[in-house]
Structures are given as structure tokens and as C-alpha cells.
N, CA, C and O atoms as CSV, one atom per row, in Angstrom:
chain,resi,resn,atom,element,x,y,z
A,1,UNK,N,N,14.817,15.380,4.808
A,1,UNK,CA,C,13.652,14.520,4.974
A,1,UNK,C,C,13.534,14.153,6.453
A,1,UNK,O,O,14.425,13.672,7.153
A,2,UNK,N,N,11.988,14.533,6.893
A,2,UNK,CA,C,12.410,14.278,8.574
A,2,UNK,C,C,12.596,12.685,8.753
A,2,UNK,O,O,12.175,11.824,7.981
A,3,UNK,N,N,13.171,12.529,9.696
A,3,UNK,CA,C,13.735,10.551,10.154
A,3,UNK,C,C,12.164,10.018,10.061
A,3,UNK,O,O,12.237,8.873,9.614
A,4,UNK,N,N,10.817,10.358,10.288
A,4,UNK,CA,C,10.034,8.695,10.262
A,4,UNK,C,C,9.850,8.888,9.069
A,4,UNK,O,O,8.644,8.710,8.899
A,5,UNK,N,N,10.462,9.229,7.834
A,5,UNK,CA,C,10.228,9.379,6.421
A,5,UNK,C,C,11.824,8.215,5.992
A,5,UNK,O,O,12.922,8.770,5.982
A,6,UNK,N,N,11.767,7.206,5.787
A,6,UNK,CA,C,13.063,7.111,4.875
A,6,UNK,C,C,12.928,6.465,3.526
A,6,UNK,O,O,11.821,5.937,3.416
A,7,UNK,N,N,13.724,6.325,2.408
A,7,UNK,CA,C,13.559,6.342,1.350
A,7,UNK,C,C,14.912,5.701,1.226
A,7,UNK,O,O,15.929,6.369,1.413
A,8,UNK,N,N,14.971,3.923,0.795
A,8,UNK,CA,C,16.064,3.806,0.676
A,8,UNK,C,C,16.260,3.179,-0.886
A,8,UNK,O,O,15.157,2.758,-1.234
A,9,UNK,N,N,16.973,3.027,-1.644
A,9,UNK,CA,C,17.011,2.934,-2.766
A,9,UNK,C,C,18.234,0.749,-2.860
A,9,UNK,O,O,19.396,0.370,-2.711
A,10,UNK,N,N,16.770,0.084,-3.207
A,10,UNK,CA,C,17.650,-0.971,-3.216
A,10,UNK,C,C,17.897,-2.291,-4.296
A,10,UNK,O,O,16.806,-2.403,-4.856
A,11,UNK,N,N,18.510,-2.987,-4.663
A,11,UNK,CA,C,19.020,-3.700,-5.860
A,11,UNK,C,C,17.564,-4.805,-5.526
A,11,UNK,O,O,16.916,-4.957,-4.491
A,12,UNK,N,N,17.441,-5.389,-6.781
A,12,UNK,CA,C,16.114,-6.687,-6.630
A,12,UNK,C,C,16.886,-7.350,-6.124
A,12,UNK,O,O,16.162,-8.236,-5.673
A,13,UNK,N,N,17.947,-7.615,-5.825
A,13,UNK,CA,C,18.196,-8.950,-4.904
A,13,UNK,C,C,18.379,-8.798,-3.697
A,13,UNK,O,O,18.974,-9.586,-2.963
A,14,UNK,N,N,17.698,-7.395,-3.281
A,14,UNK,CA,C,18.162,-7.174,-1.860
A,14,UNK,C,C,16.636,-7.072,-1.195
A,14,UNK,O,O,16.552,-6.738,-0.013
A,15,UNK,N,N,15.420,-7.364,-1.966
A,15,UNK,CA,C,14.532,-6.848,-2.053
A,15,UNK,C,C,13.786,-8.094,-0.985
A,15,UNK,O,O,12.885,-7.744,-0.223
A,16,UNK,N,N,14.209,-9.395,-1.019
A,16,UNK,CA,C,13.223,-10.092,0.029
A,16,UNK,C,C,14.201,-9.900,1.155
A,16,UNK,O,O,13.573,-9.807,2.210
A,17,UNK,N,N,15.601,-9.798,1.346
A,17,UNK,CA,C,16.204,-9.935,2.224
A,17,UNK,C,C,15.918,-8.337,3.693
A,17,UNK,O,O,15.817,-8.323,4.920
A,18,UNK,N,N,15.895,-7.307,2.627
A,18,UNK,CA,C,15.466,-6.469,3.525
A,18,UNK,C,C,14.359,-5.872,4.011
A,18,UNK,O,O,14.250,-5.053,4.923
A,19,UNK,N,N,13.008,-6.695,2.842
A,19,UNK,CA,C,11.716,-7.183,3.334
A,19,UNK,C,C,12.063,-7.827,4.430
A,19,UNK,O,O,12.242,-6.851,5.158
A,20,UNK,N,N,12.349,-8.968,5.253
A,20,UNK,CA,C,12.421,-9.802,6.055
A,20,UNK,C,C,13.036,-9.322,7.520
A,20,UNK,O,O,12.715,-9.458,8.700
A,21,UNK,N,N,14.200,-8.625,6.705
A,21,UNK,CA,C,14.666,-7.581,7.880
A,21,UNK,C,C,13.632,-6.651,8.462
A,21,UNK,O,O,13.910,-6.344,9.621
A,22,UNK,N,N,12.264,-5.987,7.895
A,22,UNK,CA,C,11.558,-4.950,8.609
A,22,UNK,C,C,10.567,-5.888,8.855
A,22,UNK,O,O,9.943,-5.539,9.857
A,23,UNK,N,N,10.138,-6.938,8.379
A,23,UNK,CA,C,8.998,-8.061,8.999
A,23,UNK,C,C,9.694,-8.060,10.106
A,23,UNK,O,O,9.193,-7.314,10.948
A,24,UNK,N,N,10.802,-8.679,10.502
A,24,UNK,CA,C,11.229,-9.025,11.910
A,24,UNK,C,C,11.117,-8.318,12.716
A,24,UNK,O,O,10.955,-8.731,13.864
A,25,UNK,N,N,11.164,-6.901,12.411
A,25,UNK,CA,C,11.244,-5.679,13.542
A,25,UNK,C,C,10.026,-5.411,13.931
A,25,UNK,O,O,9.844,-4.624,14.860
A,26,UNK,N,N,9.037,-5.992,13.316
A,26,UNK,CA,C,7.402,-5.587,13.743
A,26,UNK,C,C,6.880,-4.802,12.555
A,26,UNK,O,O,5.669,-4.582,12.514
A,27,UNK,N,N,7.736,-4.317,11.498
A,27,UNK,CA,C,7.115,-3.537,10.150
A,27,UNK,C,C,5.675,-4.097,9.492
A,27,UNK,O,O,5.776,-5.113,8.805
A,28,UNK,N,N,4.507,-3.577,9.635
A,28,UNK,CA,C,3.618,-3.676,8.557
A,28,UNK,C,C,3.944,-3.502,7.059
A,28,UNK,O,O,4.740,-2.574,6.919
A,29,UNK,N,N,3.667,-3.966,6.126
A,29,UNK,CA,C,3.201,-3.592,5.095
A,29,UNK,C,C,2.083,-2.746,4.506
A,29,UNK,O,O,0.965,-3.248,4.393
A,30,UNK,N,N,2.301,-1.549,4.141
A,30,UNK,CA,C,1.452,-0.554,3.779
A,30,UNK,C,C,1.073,-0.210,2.629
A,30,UNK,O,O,0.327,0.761,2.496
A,31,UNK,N,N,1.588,-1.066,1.380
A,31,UNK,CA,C,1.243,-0.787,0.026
A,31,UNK,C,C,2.636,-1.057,-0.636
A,31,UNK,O,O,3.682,-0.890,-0.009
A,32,UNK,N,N,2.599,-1.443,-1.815
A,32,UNK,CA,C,3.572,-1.487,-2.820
A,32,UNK,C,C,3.016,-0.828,-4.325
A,32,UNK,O,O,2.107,-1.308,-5.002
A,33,UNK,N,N,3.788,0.353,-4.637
A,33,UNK,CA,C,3.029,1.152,-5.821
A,33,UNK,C,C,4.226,0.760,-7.214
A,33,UNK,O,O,5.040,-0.154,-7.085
A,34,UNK,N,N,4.153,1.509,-8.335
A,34,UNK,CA,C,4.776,1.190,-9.233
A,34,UNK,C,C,4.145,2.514,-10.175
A,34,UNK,O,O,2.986,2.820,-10.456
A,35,UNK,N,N,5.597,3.196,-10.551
A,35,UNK,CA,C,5.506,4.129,-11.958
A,35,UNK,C,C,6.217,3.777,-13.030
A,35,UNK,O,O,7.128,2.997,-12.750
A,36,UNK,N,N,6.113,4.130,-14.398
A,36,UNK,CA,C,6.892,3.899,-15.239
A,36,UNK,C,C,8.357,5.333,-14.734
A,36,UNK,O,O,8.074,6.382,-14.155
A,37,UNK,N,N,9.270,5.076,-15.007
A,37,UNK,CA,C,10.396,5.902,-14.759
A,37,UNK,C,C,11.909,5.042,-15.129
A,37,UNK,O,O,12.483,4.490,-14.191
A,38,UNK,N,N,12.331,4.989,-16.118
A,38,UNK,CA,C,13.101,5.060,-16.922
A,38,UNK,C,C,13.036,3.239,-16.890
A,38,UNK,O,O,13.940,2.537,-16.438
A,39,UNK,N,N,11.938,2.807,-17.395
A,39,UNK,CA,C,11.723,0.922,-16.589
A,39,UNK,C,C,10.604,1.445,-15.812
A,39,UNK,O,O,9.756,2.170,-16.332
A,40,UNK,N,N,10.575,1.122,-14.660
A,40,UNK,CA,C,9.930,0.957,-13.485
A,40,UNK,C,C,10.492,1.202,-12.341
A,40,UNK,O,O,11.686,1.097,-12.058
A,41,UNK,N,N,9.166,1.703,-11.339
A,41,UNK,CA,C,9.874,2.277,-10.049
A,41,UNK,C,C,9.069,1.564,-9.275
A,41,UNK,O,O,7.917,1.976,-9.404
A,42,UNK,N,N,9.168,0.488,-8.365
A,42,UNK,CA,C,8.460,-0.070,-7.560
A,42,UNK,C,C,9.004,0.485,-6.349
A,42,UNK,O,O,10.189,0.386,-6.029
A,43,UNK,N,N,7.720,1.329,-5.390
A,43,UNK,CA,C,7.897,1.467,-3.970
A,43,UNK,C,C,7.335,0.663,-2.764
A,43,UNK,O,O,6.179,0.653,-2.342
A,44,UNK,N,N,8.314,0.058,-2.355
A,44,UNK,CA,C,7.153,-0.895,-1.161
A,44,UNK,C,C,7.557,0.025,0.331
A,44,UNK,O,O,8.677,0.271,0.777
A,45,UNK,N,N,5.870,0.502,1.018
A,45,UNK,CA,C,6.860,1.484,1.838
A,45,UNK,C,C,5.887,0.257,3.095
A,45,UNK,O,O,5.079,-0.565,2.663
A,46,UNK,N,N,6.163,0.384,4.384
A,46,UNK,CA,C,6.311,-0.031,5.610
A,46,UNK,C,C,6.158,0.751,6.806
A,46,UNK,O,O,6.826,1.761,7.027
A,47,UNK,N,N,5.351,0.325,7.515
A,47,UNK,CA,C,5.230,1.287,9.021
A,47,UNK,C,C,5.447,0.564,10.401
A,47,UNK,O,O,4.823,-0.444,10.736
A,48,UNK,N,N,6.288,1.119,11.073
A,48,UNK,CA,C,6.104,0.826,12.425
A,48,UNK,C,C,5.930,2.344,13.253
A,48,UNK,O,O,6.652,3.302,12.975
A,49,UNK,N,N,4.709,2.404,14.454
A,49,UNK,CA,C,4.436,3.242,14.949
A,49,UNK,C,C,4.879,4.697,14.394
A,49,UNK,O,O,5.777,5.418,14.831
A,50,UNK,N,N,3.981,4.934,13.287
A,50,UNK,CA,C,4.877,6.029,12.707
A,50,UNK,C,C,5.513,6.822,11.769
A,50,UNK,O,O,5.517,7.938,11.249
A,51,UNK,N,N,6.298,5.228,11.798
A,51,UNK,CA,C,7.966,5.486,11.199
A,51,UNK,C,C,7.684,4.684,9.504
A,51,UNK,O,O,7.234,3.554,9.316
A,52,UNK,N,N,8.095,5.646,8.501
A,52,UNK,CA,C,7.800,5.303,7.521
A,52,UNK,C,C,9.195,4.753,6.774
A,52,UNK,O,O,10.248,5.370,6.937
A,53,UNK,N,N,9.126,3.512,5.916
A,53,UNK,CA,C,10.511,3.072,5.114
A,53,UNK,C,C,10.089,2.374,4.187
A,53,UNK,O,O,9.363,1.381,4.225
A,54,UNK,N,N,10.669,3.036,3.123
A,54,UNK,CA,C,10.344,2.871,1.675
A,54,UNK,C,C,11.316,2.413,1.089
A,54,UNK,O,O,12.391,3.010,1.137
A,55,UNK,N,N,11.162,1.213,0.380
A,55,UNK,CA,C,12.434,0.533,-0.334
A,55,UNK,C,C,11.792,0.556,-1.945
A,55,UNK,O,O,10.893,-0.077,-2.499
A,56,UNK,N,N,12.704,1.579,-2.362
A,56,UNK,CA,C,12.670,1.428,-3.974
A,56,UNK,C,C,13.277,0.932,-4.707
A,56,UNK,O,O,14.497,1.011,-4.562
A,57,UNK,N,N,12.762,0.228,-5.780
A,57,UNK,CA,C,13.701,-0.370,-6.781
A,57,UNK,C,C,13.375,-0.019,-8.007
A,57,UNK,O,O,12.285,0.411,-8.384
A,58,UNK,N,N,14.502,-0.240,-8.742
A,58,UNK,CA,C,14.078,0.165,-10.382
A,58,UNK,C,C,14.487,-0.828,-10.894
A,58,UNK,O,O,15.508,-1.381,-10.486
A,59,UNK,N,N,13.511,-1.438,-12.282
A,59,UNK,CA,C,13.655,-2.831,-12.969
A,59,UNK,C,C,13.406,-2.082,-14.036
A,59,UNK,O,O,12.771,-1.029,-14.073
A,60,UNK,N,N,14.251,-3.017,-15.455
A,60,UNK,CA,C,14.048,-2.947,-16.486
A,60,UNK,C,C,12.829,-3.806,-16.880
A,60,UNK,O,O,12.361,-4.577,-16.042
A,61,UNK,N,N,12.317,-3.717,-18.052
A,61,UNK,CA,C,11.830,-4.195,-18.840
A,61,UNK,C,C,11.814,-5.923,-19.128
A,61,UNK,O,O,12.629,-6.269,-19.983
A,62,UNK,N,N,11.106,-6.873,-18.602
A,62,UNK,CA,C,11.555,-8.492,-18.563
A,62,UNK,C,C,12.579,-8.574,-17.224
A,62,UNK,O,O,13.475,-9.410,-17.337
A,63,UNK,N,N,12.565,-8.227,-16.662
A,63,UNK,CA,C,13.478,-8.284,-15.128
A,63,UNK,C,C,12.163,-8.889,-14.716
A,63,UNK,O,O,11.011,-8.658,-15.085
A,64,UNK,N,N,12.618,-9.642,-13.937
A,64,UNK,CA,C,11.992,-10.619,-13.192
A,64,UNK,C,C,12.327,-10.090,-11.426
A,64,UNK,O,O,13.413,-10.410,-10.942
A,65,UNK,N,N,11.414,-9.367,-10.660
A,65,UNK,CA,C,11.129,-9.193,-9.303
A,65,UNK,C,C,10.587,-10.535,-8.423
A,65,UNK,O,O,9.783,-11.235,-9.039
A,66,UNK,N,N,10.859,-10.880,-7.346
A,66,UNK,CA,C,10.415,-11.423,-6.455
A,66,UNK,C,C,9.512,-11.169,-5.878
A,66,UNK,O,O,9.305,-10.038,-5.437
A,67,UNK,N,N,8.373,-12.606,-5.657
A,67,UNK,CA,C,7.265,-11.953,-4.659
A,67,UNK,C,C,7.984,-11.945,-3.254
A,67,UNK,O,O,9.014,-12.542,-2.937
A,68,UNK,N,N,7.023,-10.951,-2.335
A,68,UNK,CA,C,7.868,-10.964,-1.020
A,68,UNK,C,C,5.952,-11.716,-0.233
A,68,UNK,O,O,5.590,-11.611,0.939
A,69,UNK,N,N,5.459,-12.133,-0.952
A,69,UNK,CA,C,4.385,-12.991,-0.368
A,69,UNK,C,C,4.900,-14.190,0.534
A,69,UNK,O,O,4.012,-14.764,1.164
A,70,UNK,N,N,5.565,-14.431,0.617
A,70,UNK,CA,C,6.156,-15.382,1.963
A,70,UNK,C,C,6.316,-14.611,3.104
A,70,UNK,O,O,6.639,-15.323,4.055
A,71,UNK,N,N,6.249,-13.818,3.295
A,71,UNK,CA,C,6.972,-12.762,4.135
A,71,UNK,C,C,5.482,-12.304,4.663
A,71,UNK,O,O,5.110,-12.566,5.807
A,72,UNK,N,N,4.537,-11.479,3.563
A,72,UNK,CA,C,3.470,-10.547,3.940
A,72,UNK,C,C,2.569,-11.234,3.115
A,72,UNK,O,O,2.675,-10.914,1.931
A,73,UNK,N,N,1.881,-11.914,3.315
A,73,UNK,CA,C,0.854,-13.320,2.316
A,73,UNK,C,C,-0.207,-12.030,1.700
A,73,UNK,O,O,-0.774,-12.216,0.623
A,74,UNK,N,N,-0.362,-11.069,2.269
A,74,UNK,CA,C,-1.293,-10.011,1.430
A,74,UNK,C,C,-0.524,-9.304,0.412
A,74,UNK,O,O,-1.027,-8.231,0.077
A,75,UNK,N,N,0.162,-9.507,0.047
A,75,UNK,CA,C,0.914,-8.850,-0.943
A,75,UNK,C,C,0.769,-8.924,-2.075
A,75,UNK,O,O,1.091,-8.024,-2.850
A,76,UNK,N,N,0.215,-10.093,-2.439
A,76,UNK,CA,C,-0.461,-11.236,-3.450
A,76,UNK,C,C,-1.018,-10.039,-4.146
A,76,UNK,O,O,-0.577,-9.878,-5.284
A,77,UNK,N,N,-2.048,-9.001,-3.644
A,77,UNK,CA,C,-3.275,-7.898,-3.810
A,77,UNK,C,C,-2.117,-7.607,-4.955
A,77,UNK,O,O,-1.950,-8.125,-6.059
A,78,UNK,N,N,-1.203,-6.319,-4.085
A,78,UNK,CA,C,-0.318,-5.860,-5.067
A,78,UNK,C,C,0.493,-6.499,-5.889
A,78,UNK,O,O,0.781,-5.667,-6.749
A,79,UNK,N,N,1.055,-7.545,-6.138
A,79,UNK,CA,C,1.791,-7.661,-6.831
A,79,UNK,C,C,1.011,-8.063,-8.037
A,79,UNK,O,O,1.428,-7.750,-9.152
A,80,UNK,N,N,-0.381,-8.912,-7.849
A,80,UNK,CA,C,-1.310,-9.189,-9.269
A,80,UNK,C,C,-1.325,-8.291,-9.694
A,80,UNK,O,O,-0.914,-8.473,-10.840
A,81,UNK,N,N,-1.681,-6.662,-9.473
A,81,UNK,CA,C,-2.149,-5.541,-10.022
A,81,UNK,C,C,-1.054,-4.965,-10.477
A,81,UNK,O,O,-1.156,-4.453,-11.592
A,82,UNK,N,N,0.252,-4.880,-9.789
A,82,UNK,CA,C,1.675,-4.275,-10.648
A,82,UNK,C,C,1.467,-5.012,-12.192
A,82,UNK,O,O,1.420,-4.491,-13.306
A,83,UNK,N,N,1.360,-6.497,-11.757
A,83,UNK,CA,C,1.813,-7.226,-12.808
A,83,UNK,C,C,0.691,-6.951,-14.292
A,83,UNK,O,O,0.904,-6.799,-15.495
A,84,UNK,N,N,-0.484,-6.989,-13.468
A,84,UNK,CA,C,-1.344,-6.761,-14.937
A,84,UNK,C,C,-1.624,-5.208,-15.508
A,84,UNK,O,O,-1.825,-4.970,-16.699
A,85,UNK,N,N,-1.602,-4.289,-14.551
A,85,UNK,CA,C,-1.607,-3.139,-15.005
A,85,UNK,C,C,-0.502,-2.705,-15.911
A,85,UNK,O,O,-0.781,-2.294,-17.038
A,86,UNK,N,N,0.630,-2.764,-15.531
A,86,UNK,CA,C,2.300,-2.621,-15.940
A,86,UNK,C,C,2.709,-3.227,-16.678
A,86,UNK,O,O,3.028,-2.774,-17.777
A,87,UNK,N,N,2.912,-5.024,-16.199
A,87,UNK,CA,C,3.347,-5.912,-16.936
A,87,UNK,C,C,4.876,-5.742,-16.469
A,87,UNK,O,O,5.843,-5.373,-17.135
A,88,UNK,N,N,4.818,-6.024,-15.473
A,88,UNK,CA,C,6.321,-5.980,-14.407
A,88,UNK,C,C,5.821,-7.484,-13.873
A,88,UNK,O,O,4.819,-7.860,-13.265
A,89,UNK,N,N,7.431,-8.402,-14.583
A,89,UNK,CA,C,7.443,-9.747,-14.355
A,89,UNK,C,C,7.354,-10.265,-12.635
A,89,UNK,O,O,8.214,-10.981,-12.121
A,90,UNK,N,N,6.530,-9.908,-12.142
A,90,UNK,CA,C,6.799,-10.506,-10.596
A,90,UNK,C,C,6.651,-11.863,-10.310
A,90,UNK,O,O,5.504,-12.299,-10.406
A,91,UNK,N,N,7.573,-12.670,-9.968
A,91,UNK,CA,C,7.521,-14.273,-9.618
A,91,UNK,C,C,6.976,-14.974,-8.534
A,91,UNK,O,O,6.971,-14.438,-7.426
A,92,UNK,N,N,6.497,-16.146,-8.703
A,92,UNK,CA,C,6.576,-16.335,-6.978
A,92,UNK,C,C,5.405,-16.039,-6.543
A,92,UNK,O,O,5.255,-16.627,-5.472
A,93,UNK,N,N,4.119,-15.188,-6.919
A,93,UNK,CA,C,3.036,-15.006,-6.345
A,93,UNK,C,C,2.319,-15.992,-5.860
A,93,UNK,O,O,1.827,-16.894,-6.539
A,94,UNK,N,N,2.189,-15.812,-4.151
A,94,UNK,CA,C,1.527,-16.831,-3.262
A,94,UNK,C,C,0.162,-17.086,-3.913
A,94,UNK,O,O,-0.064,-18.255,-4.224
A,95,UNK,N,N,-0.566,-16.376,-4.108
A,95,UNK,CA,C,-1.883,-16.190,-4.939
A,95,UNK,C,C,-1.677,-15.650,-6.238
A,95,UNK,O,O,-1.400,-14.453,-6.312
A,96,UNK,N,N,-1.782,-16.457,-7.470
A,96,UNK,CA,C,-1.511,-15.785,-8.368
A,96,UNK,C,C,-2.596,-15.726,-9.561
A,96,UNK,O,O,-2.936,-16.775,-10.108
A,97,UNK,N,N,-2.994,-14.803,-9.854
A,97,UNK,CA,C,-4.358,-14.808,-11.035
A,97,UNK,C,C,-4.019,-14.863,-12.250
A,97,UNK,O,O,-4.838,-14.665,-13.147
A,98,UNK,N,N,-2.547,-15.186,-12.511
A,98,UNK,CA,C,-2.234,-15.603,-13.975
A,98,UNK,C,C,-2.457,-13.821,-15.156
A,98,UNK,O,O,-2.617,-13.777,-16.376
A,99,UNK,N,N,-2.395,-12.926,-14.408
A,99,UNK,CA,C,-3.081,-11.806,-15.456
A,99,UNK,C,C,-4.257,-11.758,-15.286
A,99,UNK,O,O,-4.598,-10.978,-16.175
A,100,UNK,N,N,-5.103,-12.032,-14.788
A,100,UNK,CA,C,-6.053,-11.637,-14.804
A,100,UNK,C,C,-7.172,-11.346,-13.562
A,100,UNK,O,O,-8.275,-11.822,-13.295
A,101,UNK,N,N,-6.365,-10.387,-12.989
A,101,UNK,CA,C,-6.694,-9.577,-11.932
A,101,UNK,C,C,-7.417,-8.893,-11.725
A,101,UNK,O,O,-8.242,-8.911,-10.811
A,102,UNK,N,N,-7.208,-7.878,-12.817
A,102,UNK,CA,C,-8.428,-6.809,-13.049
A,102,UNK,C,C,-8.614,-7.602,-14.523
A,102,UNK,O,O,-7.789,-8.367,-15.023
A,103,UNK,N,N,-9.767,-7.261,-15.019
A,103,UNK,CA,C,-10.310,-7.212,-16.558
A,103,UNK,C,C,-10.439,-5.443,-17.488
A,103,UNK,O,O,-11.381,-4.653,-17.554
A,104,UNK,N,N,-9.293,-5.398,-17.966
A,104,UNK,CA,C,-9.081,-4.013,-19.112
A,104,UNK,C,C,-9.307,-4.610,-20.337
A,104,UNK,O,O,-9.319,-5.788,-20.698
A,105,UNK,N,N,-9.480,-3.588,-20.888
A,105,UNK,CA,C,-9.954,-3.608,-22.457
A,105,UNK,C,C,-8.280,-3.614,-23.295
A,105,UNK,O,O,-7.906,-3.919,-24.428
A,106,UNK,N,N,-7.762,-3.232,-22.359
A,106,UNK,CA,C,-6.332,-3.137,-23.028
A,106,UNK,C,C,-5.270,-3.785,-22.398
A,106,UNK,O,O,-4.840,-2.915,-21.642
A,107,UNK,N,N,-4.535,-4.854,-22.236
A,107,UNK,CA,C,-3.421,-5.768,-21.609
A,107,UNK,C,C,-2.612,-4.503,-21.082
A,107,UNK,O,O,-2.417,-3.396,-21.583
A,108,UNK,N,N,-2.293,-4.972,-20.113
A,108,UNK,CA,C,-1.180,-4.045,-18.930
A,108,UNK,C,C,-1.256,-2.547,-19.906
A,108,UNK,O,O,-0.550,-2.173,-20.843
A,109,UNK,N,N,-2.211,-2.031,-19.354
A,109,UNK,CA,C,-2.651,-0.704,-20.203
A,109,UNK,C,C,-1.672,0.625,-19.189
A,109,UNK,O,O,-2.035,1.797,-19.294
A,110,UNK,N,N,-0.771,0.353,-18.499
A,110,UNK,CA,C,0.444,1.116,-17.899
A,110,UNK,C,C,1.762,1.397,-18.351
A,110,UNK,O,O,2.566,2.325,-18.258
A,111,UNK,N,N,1.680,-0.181,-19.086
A,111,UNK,CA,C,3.174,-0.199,-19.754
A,111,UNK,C,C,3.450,0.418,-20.903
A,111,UNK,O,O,4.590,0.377,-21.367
């Protein structure tokens, strides 16, 4: 994988701490996605000039994730939409729409 690509694989409790670590360095926030894969695969990837770093995590089912909205106050976007599409417990949302983010015909029609 060339170096401005990295892909690091990390525990939810490491998840605001090394958010905070790439805020400090000047890291943008570039999106946080989510697949189903054995639970869930949340990718939050990050750019500085470039340089791409992706911190993945995998949560079970009722695992409770942290918002990293203290950190990146737009994050709020993604984490409502993980949460209602999926139904991946995310806590903590600076802005939070309670579920009802988008309007589906079907509750977290991902999960």
C-alpha cells in the first residue's frame, strides 16, 4: 500500500484518543463510512496534504461507539446517518436528531 494510503485497524477505546492525535497534527476530517462486516466496520479516514489515514474499527451489535464531535463538530452529519441507517449505537452526538435524520420507510434499513 503506497505510504499516503494508511489503514490502521483500532479498538473503540482508542478511537477519540487517536482522533485527537491527527486533529493535533493539522488532519481534516474527510468522511466516516460504515459496512455491515461481521458487526460493523466503521472507517473514519483523514487528510493532511495528501496523506490519507484511515482508522477502522469493528463493533458488535449494541456496542456503544463514541462521538468524536468534540474534536470535529461536523461529524454530527455522519454519525446521525451511521446511526439511523445501521443502527450503530453512537453516543455523545454534539448535534443529535434522536433517529431521525433521514426519514425511511424502514428503521435503520442497513442493519
Amino acid at each position: 500500500m503506497p505510504d499516503n494510503q494508511i489503514i490502521e485497524t483500532v479498538e473503540r477505546t482508542q478511537l477519540f484518543e487517536k482522533t485527537t492525535a491527527l486533529a493535533e497534527q493539522g488532519y481534516r476530517l474527510v468522511q466516516i463510512c460504515c459496512t455491515r462486516k461481521d458487526g460493523y466496520e466503521l472507517s473514519y479516514s483523514f487528510d493532511l496534504a495528501y496523506r490519507f489515514v484511515n482508522l477502522r474499527l469493528h463493533v458488535s451489535d449494541g456496542e456503544e461507539v463514541g462521538s468524536i464531535g468534540a474534536i470535529y463538530p461536523y461529524a454530527f452529519l455522519y454519525e446521525n446517518e451511521i446511526r439511523d441507517l445501521f443502527g450503530v449505537e453512537i453516543v455523545n452526538i454534539n448535534v443529535d436528531f434522536g433517529g431521525n435524520f433521514y426519514k425511511t420507510s424502514v428503521k435503520t434499513p442497513f442493519k
